[in-house]
Every structure is written in C-alpha cells, then in structure tokens.
C-alpha positions in Angstrom: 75.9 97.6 -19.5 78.0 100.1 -17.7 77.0 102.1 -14.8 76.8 105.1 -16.4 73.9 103.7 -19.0 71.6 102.4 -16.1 71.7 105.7 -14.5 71.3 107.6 -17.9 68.3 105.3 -18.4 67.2 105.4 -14.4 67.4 109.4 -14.9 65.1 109.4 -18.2 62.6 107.0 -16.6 62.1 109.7 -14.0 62.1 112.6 -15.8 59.2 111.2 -18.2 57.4 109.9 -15.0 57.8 113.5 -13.3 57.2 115.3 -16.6 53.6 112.9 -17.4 52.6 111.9 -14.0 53.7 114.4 -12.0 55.4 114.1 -8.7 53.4 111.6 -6.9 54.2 109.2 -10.3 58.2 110.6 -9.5 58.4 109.3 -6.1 56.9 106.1 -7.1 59.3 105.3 -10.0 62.2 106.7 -8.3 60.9 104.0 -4.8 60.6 101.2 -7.1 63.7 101.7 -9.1 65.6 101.6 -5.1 63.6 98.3 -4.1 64.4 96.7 -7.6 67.8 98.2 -6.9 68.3 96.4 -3.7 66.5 92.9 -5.1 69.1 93.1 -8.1 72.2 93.3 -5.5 70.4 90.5 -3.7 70.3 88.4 -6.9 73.7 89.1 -7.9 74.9 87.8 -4.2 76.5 91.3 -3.1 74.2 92.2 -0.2 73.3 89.3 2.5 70.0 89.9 4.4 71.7 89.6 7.5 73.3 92.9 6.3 69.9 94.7 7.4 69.2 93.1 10.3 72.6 92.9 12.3 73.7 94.6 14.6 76.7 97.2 14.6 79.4 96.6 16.4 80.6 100.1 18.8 84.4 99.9 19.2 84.5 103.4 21.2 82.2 102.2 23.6 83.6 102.9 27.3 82.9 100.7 30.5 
C-alpha cells in the first residue's frame, strides 16, 4: 500500500472522528495514529530506541 493510500485513509479516519466526535475525538485519533505511527517504524526496524534517548552531538561548539 503506497503512501499516498495510508494518508488518504489516515485523513478520512480523522475527518469522520472530527465530523462525529468532535474535536476532543480528533486529537485522540490523530495522537494514536502518531504513536501507532512510531510503533510501526519500530517494527519495521527503521527507528532504534536509542534514536530518542541519545544525545546530539554540537560540532560548532567553541572552547
């Protein structure tokens, strides 16, 4: 399924939860979809946890 579907689909889940449930039920469909987001790139092996909890490196740092 290309990219292009999931948002199509991601976009029409919201609308109907915005349109039915109102915003609070937007917010919470659109928060899910981002953590179920982030669990499916976990899944698939593209993201490493130690992605979130390293720390960045500051090349322009003077001494």
């Amino acid at each position: 399924m290309s990219m292009a579907v999931v948002g199509m689909i991601a976009g029409m889940a919201l609308g109907f939860a915005g349109y039915f449930g109102g915003f609070g039920a937007f917010l919470l469909v659109a928060a899910l979809g981002a953590v179920g987001f982030v669990v499916g790139r976990f899944a698939d092996g593209d993201l490493d946890a130690g992605d979130f909890f390293r720390a960045r490196e500051r090349r322009d740092r003077r001494r």
